[in-house]
C-alpha positions as a Markdown table, in Angstrom:
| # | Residue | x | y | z |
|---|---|---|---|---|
| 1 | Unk | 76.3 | 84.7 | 200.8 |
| 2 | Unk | 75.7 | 83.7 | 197.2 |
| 3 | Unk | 73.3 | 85.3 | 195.7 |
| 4 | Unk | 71.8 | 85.7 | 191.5 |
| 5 | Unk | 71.6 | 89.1 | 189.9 |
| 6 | Unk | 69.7 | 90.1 | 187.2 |
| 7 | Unk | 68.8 | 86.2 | 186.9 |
| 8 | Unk | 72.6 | 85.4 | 186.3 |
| 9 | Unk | 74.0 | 82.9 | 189.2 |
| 10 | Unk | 77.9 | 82.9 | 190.2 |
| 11 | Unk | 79.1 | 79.4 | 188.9 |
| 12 | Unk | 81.5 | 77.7 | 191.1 |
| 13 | Unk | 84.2 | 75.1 | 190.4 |
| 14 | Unk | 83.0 | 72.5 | 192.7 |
| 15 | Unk | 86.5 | 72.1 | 193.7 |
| 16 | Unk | 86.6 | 75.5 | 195.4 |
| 17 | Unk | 86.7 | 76.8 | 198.8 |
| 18 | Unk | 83.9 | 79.9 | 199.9 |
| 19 | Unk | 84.7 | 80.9 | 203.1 |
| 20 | Unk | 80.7 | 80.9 | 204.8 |
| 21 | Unk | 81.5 | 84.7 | 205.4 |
| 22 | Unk | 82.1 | 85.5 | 201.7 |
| 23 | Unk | 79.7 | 87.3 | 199.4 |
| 24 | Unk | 79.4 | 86.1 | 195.9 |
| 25 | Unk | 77.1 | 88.1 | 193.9 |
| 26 | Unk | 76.0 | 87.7 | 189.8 |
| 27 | Unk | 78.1 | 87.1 | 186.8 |
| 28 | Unk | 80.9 | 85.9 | 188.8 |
| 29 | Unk | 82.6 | 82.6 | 187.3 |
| 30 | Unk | 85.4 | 81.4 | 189.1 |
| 31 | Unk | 87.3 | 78.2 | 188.3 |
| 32 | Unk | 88.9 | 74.7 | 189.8 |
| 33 | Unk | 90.8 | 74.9 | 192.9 |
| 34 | Unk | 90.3 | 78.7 | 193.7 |
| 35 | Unk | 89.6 | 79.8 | 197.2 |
| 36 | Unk | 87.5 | 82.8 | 198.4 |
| 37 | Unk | 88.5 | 83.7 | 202.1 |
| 38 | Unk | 87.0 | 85.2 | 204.9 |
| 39 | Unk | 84.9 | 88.5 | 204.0 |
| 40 | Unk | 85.7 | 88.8 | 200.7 |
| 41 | Unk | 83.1 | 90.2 | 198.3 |
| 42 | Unk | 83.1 | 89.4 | 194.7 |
| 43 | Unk | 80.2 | 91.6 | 193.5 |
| 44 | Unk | 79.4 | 90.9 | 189.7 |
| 45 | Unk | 76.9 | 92.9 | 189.2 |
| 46 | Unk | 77.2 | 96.1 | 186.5 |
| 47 | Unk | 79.8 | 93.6 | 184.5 |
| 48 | Unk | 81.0 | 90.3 | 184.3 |
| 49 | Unk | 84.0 | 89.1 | 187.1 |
| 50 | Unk | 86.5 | 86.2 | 185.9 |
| 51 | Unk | 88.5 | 84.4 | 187.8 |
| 52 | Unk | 90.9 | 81.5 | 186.7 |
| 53 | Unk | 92.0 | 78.1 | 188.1 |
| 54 | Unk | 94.4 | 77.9 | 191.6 |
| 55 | Unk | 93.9 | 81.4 | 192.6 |
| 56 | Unk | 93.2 | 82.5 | 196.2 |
| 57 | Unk | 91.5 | 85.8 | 197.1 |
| 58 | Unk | 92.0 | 86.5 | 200.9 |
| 59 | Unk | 90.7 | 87.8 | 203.9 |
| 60 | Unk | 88.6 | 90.9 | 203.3 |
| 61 | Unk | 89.2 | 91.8 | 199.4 |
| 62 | Unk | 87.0 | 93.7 | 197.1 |
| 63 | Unk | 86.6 | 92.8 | 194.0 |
| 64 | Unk | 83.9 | 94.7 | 191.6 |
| 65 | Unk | 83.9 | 96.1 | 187.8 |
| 66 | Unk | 82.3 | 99.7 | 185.8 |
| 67 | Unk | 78.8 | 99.0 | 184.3 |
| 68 | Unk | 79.2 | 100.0 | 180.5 |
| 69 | Unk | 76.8 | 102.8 | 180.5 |
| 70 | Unk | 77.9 | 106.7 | 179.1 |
| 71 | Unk | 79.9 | 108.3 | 180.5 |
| 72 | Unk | 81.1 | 105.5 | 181.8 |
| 73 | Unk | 83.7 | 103.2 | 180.3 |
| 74 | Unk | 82.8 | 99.0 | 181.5 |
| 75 | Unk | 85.5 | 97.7 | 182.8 |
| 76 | Unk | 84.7 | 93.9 | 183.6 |
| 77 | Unk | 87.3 | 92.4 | 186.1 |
| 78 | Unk | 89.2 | 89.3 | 185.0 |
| 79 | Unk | 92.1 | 87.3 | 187.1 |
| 80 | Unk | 94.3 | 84.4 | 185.8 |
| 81 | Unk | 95.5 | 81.4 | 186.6 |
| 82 | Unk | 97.7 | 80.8 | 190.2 |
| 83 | Unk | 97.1 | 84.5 | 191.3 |
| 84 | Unk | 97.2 | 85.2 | 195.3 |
| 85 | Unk | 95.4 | 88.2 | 196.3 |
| 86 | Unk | 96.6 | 89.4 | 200.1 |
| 87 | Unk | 94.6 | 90.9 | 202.6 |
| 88 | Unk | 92.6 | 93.6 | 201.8 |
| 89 | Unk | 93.0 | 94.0 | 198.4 |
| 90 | Unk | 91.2 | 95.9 | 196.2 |
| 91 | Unk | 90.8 | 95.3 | 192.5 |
| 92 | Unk | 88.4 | 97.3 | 190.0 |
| 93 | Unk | 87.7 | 96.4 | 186.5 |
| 94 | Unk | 91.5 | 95.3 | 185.9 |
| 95 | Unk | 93.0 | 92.3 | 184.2 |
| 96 | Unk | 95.8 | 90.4 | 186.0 |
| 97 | Unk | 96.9 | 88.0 | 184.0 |
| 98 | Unk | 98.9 | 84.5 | 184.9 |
| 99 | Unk | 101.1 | 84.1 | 188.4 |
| 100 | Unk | 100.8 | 87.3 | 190.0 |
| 101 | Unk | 100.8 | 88.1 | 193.5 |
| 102 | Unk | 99.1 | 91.2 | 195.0 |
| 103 | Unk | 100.5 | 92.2 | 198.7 |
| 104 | Unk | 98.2 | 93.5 | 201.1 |
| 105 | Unk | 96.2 | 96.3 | 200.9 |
| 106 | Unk | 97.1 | 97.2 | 197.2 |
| 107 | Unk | 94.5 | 98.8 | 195.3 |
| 108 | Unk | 94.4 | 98.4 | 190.9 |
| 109 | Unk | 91.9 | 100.2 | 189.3 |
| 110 | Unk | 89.9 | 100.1 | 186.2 |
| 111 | Unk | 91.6 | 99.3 | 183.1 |
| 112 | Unk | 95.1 | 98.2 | 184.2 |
| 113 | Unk | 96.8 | 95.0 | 183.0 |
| 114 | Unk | 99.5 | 93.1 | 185.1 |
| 115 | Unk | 101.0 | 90.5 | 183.0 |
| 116 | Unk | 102.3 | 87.7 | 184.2 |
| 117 | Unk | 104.7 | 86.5 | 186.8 |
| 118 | Unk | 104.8 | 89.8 | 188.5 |
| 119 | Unk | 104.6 | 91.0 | 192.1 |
| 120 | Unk | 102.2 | 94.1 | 193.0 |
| 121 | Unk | 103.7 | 95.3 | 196.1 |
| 122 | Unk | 102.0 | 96.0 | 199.8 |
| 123 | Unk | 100.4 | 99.3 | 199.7 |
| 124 | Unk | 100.6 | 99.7 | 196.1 |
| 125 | Unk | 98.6 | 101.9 | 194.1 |
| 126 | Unk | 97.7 | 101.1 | 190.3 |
| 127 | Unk | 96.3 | 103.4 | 188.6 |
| 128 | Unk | 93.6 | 103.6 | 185.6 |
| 129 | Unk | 94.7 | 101.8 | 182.8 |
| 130 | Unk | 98.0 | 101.4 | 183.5 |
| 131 | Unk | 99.7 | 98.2 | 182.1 |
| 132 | Unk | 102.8 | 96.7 | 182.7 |
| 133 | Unk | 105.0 | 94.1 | 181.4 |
| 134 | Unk | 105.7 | 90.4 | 182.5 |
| 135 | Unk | 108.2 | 90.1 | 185.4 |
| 136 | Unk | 107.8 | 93.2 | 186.9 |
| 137 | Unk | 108.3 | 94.0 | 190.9 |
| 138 | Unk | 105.6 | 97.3 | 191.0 |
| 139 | Unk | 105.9 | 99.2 | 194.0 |
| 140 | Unk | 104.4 | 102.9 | 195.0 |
| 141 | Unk | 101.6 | 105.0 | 195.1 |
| 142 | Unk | 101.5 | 105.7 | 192.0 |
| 143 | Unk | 102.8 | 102.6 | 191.1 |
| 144 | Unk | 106.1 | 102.0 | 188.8 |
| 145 | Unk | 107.8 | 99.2 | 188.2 |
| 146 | Unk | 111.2 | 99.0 | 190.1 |
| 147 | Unk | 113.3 | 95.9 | 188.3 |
| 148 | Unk | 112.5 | 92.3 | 187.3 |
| 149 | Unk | 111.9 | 89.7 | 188.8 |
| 150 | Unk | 114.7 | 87.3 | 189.9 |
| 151 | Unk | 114.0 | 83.5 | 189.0 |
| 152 | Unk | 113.7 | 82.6 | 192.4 |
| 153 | Unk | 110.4 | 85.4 | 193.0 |
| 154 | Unk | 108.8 | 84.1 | 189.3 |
| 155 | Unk | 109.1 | 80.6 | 190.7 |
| 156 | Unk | 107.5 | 81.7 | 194.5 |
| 157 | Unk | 104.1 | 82.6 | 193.0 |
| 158 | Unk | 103.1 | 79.1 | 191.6 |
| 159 | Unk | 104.4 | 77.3 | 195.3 |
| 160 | Unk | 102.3 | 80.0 | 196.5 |
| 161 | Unk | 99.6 | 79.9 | 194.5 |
| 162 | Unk | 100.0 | 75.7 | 195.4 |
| 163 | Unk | 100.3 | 76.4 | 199.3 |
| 164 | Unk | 96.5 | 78.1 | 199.1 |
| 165 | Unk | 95.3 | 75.0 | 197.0 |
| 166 | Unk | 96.5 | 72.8 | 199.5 |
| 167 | Unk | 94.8 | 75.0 | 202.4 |
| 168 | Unk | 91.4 | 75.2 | 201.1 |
| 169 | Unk | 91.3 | 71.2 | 200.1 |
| 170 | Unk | 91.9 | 71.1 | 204.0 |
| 171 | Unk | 89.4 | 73.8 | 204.5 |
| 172 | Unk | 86.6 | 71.7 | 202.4 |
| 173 | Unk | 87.3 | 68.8 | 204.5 |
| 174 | Unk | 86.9 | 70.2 | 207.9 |
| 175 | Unk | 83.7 | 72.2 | 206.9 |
| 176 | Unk | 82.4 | 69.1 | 205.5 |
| 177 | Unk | 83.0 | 67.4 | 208.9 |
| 178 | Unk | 81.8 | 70.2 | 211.2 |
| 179 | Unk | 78.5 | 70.9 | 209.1 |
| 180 | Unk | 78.0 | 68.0 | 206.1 |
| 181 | Unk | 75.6 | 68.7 | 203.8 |
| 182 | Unk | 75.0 | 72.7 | 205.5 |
| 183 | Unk | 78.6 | 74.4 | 205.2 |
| 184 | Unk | 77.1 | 77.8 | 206.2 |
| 185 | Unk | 76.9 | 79.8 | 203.1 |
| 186 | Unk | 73.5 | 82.0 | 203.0 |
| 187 | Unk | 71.5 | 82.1 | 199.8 |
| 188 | Unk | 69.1 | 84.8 | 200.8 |
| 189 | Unk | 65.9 | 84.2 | 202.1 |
| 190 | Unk | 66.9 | 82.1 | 205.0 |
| 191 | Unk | 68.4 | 79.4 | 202.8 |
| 192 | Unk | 71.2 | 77.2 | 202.9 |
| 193 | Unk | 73.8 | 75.1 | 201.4 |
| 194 | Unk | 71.9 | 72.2 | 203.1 |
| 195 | Unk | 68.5 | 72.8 | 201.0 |
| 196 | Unk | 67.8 | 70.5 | 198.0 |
| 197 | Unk | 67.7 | 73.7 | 196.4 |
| 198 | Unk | 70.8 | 74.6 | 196.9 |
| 199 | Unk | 72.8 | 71.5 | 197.2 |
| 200 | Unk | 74.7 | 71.4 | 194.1 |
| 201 | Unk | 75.1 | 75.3 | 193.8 |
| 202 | Unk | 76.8 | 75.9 | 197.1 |
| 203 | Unk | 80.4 | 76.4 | 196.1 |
| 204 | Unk | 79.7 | 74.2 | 193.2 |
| 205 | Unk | 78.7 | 71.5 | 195.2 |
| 206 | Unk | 82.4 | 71.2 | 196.6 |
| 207 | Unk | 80.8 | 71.1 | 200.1 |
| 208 | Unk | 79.1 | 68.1 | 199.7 |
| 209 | Unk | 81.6 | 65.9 | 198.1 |
């Protein structure tokens, strides 16, 4: 489902593949050649989500921010270029930066900053603003860093990054086969990517190309 809040709608590279299953809610931008998998939700609603060009968010992330509102510290969420988000992952209010891979199930919390060409390990557990330093392999719960990265692991996260582009061209092509103009995304009140209406919103018209 993509839905507006607060009168703000998510704007979609129309390059992009959005799973039907994902939700997409508010001031979510997200840019060319980014994919959205199955059950992800991006929910922009109490701050403003980010995300960059070539970077894949899979299966069954969460991805939300910290309204700005005493006590209360906002903490709007913003991801990089050629960043691959595994399974389950959870990010709040954080900053990754540039080629970054999160493992599955690793959870980074308000106010950290990953720089780039880093690995967040499986499992991993990031704590409030926590930052660390380009090239860094972060494992544990809490997290540390544990050495740099080799050349070898820096240069993995743009092919992987590059596999996932690859993926969700194929992905936009098959959908746009199976269902043509409707690719199955929801945009409340029984509407479709198929209406006029919503035509050249749905994934940023990507669908319909």
């Amino acid at each position: 489902m993509i839905l507006p809040h607060k009168g703000i709608e998510p704007k979609i590279d129309d390059s992009c593949f959005i799973s039907p299953s994902a939700d997409i809610i508010g001031d979510v931008e997200i840019g060319k050649d980014s994919s959205v998998w199955f059950q992800v939700v991006i929910r922009g609603d109490v701050n403003k989500i980010r995300i960059g060009e070539r970077t894949n968010i899979q299966d069954g992330a969460v991805l939300h921010v910290t309204r700005d509102k005493p006590p209360m510290k906002g903490a709007p969420l913003t991801l990089g270029d050629d960043i691959t988000l595994g399974h389950r992952v959870t990010l709040h209010g954080c900053t990754l930066k540039n080629r970054i891979l999160v493992g599955m199930g690793a959870t980074i919390l308000d106010g950290a900053v990953i720089n780039d060409d880093s690995i967040v390990a499986a499992g991993a557990l990031i704590t409030k603003d926590k930052v660390f330093p380009p090239k860094s392999l972060i494992q544990g719960s809490p997290a540390k860093v544990v050495r740099e990265l080799t050349a070898d692991e820096i240069a993995f996260l743009k092919i992987s990054a590059t596999n996932y582009v690859g993926d969700s061209q194929l992905y936009n092509k098959e959908y746009e086969e199976l269902f043509g103009d409707d690719c199955g995304h929801d945009h409340g009140e029984g509407e479709s990517c198929g209406t006029e209406k919503n035509k050249d919103d749905c994934c940023g018209g990507g669908c319909h190309e």
